[in-house]
C-alpha positions in Angstrom: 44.3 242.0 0.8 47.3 240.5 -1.0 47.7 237.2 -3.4 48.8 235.3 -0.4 45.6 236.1 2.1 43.6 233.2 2.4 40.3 234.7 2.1 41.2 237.0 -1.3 42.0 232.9 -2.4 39.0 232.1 -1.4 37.2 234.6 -2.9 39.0 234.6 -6.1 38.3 230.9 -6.5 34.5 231.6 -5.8 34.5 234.4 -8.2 35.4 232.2 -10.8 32.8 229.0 -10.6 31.5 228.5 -13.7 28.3 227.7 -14.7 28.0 224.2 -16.5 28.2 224.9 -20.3 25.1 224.2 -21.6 26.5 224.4 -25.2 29.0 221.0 -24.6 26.3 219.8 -23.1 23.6 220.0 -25.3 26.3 219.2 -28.1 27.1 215.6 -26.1 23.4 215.1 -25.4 22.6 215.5 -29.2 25.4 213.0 -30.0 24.3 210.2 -27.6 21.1 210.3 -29.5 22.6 209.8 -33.0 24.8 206.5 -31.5 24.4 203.3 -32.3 22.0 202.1 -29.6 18.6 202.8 -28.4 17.9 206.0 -27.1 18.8 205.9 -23.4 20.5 202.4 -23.1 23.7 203.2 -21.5 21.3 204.2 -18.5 23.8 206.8 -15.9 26.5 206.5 -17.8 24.8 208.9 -20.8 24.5 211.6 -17.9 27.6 211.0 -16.4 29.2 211.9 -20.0 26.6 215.2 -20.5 27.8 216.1 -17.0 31.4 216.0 -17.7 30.8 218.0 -20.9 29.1 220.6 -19.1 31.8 220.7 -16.9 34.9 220.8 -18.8 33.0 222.8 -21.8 34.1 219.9 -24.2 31.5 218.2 -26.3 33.6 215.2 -26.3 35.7 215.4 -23.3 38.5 212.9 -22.0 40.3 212.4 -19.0 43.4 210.7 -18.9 45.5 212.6 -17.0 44.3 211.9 -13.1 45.1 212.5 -9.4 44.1 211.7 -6.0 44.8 213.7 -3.8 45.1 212.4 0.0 44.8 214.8 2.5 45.7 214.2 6.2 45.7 215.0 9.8 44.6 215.1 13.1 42.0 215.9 15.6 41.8 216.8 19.1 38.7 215.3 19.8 40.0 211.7 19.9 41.0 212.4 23.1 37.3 211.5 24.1 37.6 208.1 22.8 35.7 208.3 19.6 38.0 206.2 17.6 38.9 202.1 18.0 42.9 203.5 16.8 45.3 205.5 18.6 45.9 208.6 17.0 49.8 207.1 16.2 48.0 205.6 13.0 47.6 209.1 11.0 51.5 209.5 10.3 52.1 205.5 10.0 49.6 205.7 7.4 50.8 208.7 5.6 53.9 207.0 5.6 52.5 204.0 4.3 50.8 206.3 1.4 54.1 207.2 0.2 56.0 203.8 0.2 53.2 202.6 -2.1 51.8 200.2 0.3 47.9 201.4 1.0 44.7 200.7 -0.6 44.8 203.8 -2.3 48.2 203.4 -4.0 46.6 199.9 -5.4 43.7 201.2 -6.5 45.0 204.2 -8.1 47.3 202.1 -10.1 44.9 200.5 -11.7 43.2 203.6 -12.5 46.2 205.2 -13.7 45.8 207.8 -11.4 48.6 210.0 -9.4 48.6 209.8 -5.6 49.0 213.2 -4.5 49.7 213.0 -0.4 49.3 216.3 1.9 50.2 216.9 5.7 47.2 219.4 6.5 48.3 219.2 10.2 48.9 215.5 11.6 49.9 215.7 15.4 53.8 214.4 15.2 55.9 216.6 12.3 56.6 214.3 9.7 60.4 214.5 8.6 61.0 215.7 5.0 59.6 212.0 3.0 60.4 212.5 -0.9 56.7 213.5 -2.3 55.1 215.0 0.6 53.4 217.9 0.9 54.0 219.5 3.8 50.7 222.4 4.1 50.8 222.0 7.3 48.2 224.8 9.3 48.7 222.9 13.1 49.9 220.1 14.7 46.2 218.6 14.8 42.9 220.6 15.7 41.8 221.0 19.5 38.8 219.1 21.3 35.6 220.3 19.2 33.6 218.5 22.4 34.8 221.5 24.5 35.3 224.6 22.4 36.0 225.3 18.5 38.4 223.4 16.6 40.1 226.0 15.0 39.9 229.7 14.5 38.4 230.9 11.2 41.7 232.4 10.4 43.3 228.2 10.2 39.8 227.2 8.2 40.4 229.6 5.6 44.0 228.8 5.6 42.9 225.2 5.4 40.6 225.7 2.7 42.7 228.7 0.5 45.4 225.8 1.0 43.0 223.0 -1.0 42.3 225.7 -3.8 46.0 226.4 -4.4 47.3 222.6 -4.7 44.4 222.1 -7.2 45.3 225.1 -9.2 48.9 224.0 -8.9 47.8 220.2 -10.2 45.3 221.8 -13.4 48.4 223.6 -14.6 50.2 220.6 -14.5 47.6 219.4 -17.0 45.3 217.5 -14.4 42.3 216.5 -16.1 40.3 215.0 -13.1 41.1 215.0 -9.4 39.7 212.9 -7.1 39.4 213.5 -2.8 40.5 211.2 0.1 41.5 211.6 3.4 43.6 209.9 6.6 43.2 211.3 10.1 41.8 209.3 13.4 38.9 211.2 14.2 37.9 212.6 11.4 34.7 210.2 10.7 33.5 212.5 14.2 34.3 216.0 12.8 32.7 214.7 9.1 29.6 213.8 11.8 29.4 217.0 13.3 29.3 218.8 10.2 27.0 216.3 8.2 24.6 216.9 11.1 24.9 221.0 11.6 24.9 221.4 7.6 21.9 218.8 7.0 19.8 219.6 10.2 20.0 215.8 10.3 20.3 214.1 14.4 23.8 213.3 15.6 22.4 210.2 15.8 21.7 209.4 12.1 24.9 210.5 11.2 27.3 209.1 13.7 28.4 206.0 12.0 31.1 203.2 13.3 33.9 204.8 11.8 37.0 202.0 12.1 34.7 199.7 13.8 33.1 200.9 17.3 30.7 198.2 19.0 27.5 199.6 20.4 28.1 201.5 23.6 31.3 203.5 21.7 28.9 204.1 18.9 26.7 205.7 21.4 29.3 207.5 23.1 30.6 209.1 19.8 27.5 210.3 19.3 27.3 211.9 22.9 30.5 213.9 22.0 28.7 214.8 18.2 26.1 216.4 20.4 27.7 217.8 22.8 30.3 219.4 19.7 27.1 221.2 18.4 26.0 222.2 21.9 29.5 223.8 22.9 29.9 225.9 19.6 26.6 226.4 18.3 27.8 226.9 15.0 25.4 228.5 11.8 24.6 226.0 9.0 25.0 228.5 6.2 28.4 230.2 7.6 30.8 227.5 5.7 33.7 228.6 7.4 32.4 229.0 11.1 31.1 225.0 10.7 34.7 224.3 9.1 36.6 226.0 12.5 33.9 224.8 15.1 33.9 221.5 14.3 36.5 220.5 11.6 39.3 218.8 10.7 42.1 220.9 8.9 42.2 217.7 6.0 38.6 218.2 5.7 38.8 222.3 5.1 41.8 221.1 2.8 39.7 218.8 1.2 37.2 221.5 0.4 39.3 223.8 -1.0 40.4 221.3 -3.6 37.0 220.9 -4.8 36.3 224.5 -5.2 39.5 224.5 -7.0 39.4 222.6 -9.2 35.7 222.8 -10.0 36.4 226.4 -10.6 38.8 225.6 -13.3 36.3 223.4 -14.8 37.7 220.4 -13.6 35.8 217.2 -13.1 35.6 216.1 -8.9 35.7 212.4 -8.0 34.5 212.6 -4.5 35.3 210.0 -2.0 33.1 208.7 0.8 31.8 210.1 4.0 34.7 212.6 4.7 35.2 214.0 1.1 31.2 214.0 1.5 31.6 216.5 4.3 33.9 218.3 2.7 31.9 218.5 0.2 29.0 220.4 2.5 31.6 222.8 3.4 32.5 223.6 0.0 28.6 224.0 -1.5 28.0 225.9 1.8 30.7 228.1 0.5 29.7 228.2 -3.3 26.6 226.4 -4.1 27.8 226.4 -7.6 30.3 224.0 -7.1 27.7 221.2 -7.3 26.9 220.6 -11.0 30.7 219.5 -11.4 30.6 217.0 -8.3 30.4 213.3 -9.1 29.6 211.1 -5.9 31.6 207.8 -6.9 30.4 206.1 -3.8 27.9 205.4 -1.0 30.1 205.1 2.4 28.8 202.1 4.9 28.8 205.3 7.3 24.8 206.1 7.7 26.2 210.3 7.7 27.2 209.6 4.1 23.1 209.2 3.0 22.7 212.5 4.4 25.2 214.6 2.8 24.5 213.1 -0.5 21.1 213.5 -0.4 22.0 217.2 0.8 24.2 217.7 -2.3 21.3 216.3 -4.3 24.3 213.8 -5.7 23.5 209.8 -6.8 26.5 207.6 -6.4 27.9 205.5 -9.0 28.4 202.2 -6.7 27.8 200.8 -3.5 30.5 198.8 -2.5 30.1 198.5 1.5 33.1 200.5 1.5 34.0 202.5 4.3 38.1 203.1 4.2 38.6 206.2 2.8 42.3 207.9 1.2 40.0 208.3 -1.9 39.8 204.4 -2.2 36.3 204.6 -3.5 36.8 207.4 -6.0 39.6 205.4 -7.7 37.3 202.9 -8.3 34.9 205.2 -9.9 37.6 206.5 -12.3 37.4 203.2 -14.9 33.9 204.0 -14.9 33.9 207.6 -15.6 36.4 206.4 -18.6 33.9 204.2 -19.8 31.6 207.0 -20.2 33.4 209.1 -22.4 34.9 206.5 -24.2 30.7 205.3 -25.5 30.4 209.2 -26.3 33.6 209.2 -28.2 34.6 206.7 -29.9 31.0 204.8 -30.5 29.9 205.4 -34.0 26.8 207.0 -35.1 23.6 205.6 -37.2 24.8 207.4 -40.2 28.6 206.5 -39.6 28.4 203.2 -39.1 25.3 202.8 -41.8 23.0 201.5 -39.5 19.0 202.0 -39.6 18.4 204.3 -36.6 14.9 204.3 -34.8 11.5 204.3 -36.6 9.7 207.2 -36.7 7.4 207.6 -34.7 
């Protein structure tokens, strides 16, 4: 195998997950209980700051430099009529991404975060737009309803793909990244994974996606079920549920959290898509989930499942259900705000105030 084969990437970035360092930790959880409040006050956001300690192997870690990277493309299977867009909206919108003028772009501002935009495969070529990147491993996937998405040689390209833009981001002194997504369809794939992954029904995890009424809700299920029927792909065989019933953003997607992760890099994970990638990767390397933070819970029902799969609490619950990493932006302020308390808050003996009684 050479540098450039997909699965030696894979395999590399596997080989390299770290364990959380319990050291940092410990060192950050000692120094929450020496600030100057009572024991436990700052509720989730005193685990949120041990997390990231464990994960970055910094007692006092900080995150200021930021990205989000947005991940796109499309899928066969809208030719069933999951979806209430055309499949036309997947370059319009990565177009949109780049002029500045999504939800993402907004929100990322604010949090003073990057936005990173990748063509993993949308249907029509895009032409060569200043700050794409064009990764692109086909011009959409094929009809998972009738046959597998991909072959497992494009889902480890797809994923090897993810791993080297995040190592190519932590060397350019990344401190966080953050997942998100465009591509009509891709609430279907995230679905069908969600449900092979989880053992969950189709049914539980087929949500609205951009807004079906009843009888399309029911339908998209049908196809969901009918995905699983035609491939019969193996829950623990990461890559075989990534090319059966995938998206090539969503392999993408999980490569850049087992990047990154394995570099000990904090992951901001989105909503129902990045949640699915998110199966894929911990199906891959179940080590990757100590340095996942959920920042949201997705309106789409699949989104319950997979966190509860990844064993991951989300930080809000916003009725969101957009995507491009919209969710995770908003999370980013908060993660801040965590390691700002464990940094800069002053200590009982610092800031000569009594500390508890004993007991």
């Amino acid at each position: 195998m050479t540098a450039d084969d997909p699965n030696a990437t894979i395999a590399a970035a596997i080989a390299r997950m770290p364990l959380p360092d319990e050291a940092a930790a410990a060192a950050a959880r000692d120094r929450q209980a020496q600030l100057t409040k009572p024991a436990g006050s700052l509720g989730r956001l005193e685990d949120l700051a041990i997390q990231i300690a464990g994960t970055t192997g910094r007692p006092r870690p900080r995150l200021p430099r930021k990205a989000v990277v947005v991940m796109a493309a499309d899928h066969g299977v809208t030719v069933e009529g999951v979806s209430a867009y055309p499949a036309d909206v997947t370059p319009q919108m990565v177009a949109n991404f780049l002029r500045g003028g999504a939800a993402i772009n907004a929100l990322a501002g604010v949090a003073g975060a990057r936005v990173v935009v990748v063509d993993m495969g949308v249907a029509t070529e895009m032409p060569a737009i200043p700050g794409l990147v064009s990764a692109r491993v086909g011009p959409g996937t094929r009809n998972m309803a009738v046959g597998p998405a991909m072959t497992r040689d494009e889902a480890a390209q797809a994923v090897a793909t993810g791993i080297r833009i995040a190592e190519g981001l932590v060397a350019d002194g990344v401190d966080v990244v953050a997942t998100g997504d465009m591509g009509i369809g891709n609430t279907t794939a995230s679905a069908t994974i969600t449900a092979v992954i989880t053992g969950t029904s189709p049914t539980l995890v087929t949500g609205r996606g951009t807004g079906l009424d009843d009888d399309a809700l029911a339908h998209k299920a049908a196809i969901v079920e009918r995905a699983i029927a035609a491939n019969r792909p193996d829950a623990g065989d990461g890559l075989g549920v990534l090319a059966a019933v995938g998206g090539f953003e969503i392999g993408g997607l999980a490569g850049v959290i087992i990047g990154a992760a394995s570099l000990r890099v904090p992951v901001l994970l989105d909503g129902f898509i990045s949640g699915a990638a998110a199966l894929i990767a911990a199906t891959l390397c179940p080590g990757v989930r100590p340095h996942l933070v959920a920042s949201h819970r997705s309106v789409e029902q699949g989104h319950r499942a997979a966190l509860a799969w990844l064993g991951l609490v989300p930080l809000l619950d916003l009725d969101l259900r957009l995507g491009e990493g919209t969710g995770a932006a908003l999370a980013m302020p908060i993660v801040d705000g965590a390691l700002a308390a464990l940094d800069e808050m002053a200590t009982f003996a610092e800031a000569a105030v009594a500390g508890p009684l004993e007991a």
